[in-house]
N, C-alpha and C positions, 0 to 999 in steps of 0.2 A: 654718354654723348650729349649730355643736355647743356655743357657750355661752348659746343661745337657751333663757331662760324659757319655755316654751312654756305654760306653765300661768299665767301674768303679760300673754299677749299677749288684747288688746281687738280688739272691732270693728271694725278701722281699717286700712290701708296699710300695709304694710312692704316696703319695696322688693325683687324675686326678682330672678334671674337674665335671664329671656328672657319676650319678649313675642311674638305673633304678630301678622299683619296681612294684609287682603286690602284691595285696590282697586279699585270698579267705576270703568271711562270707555271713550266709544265703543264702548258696547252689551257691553261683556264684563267676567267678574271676572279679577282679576291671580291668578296661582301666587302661593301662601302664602310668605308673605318675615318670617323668623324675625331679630328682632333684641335689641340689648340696651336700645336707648333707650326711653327714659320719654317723652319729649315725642313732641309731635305740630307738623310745619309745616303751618300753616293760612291760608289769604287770609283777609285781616279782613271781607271781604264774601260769606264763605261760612255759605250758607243757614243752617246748623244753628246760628250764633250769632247769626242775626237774627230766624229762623221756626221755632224751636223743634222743626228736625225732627232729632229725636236719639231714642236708644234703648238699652236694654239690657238684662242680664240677668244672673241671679245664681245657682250653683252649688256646689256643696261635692266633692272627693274625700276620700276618707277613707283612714288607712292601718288595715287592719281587727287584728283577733285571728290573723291568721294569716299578719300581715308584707302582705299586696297590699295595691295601692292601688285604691281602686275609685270612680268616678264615678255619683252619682248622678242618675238620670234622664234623663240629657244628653240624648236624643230628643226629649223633651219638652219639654224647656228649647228644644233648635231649633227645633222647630215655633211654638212663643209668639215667637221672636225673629220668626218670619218672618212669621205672623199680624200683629206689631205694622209689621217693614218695608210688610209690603201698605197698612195702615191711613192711611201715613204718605207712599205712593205714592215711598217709597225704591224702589232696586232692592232685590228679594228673591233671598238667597245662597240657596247649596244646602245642603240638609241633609247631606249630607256633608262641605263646607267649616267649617260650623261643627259636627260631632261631631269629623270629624279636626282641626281647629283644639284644640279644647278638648282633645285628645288629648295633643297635642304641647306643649302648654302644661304637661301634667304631669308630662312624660315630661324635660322640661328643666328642669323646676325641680323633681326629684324629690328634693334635697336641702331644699325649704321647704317639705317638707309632713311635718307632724308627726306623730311617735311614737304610736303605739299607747296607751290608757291617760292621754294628756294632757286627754282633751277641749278637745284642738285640730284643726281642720281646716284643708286649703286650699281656700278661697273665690277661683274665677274668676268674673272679671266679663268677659263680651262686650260691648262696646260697640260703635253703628253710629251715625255721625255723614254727613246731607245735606253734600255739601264744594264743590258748584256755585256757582259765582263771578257774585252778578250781585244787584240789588236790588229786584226785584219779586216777588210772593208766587205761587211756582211750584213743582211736584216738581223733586225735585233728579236728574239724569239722571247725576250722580256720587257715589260714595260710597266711606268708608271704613268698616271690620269690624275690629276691634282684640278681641283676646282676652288677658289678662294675667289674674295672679294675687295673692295674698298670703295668707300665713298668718296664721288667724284664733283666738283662744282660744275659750272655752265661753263661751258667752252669761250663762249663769251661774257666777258661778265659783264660789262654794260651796253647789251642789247648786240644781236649778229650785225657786223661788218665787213666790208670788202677785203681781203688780204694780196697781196702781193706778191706774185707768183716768178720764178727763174725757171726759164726755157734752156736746158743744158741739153746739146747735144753730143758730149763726149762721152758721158757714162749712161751705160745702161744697167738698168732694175732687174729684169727679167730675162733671158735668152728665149726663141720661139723650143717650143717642146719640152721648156724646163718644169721650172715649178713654179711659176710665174702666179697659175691659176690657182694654188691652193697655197694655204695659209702655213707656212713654214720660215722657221725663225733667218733664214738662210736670204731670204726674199728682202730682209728688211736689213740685214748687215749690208747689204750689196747698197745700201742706199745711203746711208750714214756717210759716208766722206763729201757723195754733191751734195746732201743735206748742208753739212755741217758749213760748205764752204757758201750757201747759198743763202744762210743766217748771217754767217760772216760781211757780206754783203747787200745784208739789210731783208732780206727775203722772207718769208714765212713757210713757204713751200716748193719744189721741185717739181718740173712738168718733166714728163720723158718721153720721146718717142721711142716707136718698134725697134729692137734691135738687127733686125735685120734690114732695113732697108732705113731707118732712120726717117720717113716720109709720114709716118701716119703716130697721131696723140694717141699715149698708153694712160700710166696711172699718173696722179699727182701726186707723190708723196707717198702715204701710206693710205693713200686713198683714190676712190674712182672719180673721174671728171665728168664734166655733162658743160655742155653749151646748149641755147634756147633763142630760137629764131623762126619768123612765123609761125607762131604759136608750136612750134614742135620742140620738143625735150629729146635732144641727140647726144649719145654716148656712144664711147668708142667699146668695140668688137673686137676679141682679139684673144687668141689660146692663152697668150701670156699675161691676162690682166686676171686681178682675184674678183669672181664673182662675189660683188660686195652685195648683203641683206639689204642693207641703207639706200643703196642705187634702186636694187628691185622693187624696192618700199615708192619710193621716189617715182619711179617708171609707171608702175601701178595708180598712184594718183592721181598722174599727170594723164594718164587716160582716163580716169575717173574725171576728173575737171574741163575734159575733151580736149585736151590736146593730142598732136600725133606723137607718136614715141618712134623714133628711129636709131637701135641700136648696129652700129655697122662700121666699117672701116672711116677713118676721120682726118682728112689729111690737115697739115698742120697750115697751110694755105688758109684753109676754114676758118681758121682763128679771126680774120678780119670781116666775117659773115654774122657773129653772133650775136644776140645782143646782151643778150647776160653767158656769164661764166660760172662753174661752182667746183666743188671736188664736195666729196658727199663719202660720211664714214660714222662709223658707230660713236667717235669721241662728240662732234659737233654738228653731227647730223647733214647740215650743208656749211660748209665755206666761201660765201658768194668772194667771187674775184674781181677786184678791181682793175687791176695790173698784170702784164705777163710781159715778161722782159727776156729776150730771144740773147743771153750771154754771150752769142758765137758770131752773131749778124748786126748785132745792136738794133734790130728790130723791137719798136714799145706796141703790146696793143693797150689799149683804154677800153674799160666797159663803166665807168663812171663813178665813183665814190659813195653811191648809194644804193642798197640793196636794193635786185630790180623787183619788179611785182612779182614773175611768177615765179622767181625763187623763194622770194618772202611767203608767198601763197602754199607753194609744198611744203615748208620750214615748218609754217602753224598749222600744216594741213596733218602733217608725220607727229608733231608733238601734240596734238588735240587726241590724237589716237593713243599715242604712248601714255597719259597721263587721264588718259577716262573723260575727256569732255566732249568725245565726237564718239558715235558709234563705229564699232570695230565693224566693219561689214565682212571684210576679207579671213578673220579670225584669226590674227595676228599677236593676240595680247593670249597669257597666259594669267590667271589669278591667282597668286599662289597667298596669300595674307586678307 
């Protein structure tokens, strides 16, 4: 990887070294079996390609200011993967299978995880795929846990900016009592067509309100939202939104730095209250908002073309911590290099 762009690489795939894997069947999980292949062999009539029981999750290591490499959150990140298996009536791994999983993922492909100062990281993804062979709509009493990696560039690459946000109020993301709150592949196909049609129309991202009553801000995208007004960091509350790491990371700081944190119901009225905007997720940490453009009302709000302070302040406040140049107080980083 030594003539790697690293400051050129995107959002995307690029092929590592080694992948991990574990197998549930006959009541037990298999020993971690460390390979190089990319593919997967699958029966064409297995569950997760016909009953949508799939899953996964999304992580960063970082190599900090002081050469380690260090994983964020990963506890956390286990606990949601296993929160969403329960929901999905997969078998549920152990938290140790997927923290040493995700361990050994870095530890083998310590050659693709970028340099210090690129704002580049490695992003693992866990994946957990129902693999039960059979065609009627049932828990799958087998399953595979695949843990791989790629090296990912800065979300932004010259320096965070405001993005521009579509307020659609005819589709919705999540249903209330779905599976809104945990991370399943299902969540984010449901989003793909207002995505797509909200690019189309110059957009960056999709705002959504509650499905049921349509009155109160859910997720943005594939991410959680937050507005920030008298010094308070408010996020919307809600069974249907994915308890995002990044938000709690966020929330957490933001009373570290004494602000109030109010996490609660957010009606969409509010939008004209705030003074900065974000959507907050593991790819770009924050996405300060510029723009939010109501498609249905022709409603614009403005919050300014320049990142506001206390967004920019949690932004350097979350990546000080990811990258080892502020002490971890909360113990939030892992060391695994």
């Amino acid at each position: 990887m030594n003539q790697v762009d690293w400051g050129a690489l995107g959002f995307d795939y690029y092929k590592t070294d080694w992948n991990v894997r574990f197998y549930y069947k006959d009541g037990k999980w298999s020993e971690m079996e460390v390979t190089e292949d990319e593919y997967i062999r699958m029966h064409m009539s297995a569950s997760c390609l016909h009953y949508g029981l799939e899953l996964f999750e999304g992580l960063k290591a970082f190599r900090g200011v002081d050469g380690k490499v260090r994983l964020f959150r990963v506890g956390d990140n286990a606990r949601r993967l296993r929160a969403s298996a329960e929901r999905l009536c997969l078998p549920v791994p152990t938290m140790e299978m997927i923290v040493e999983g995700c361990k050994e993922v870095v530890r083998r492909n310590e050659r693709h995880v970028p340099p210090y100062g690129t704002g580049a990281s490695l992003y693992l993804r866990p994946v957990m795929f129902g693999t039960k062979v059979g065609l009627g709509v049932k828990p799958s009493d087998e399953a595979m846990l695949i843990i791989y990696c790629s090296p990912v560039g800065a979300y932004f690459k010259e320096g965070i900016k405001p993005i521009k946000v579509a307020l659609d109020r005819e589709q919705d993301r999540a249903a209330p009592r779905g599976t809104g709150d945990v991370k399943v592949g299902g969540n984010y196909a449901a989003s793909i067509y207002s995505g797509h049609h909200a690019h189309e129309l110059g957009y960056s991202n999709v705002l959504y309100l509650d499905a049921k009553e349509h009155k109160y801000i859910e997720e943005c995208g594939a991410a959680n939202f937050f507005g920030i007004k008298n010094n308070t960091y408010v996020t919307p509350k809600s069974p249907s939104i994915l308890p995002s790491i990044t938000n709690m990371s966020l929330r957490q700081l933001a009373a570290d730095f004494g602000m109030k944190v109010e996490e609660r119901e957010v009606p969409v009225e509010e939008l004209t209250t705030f003074e900065e905007c974000g959507a907050c997720g593991t790819a770009a940490v924050i996405s300060p908002i510029g723009t939010i453009f109501d498609m249905q009302t022709g409603v614009r709000y403005d919050y300014g073309q320049e990142v506001g302070a206390q967004s920019m302040r949690l932004y350097a406040g979350l990546q000080d911590i990811q990258y080892g140049r502020a002490e971890d107080t909360h113990g939030w980083t892992t060391v695994v290099l």
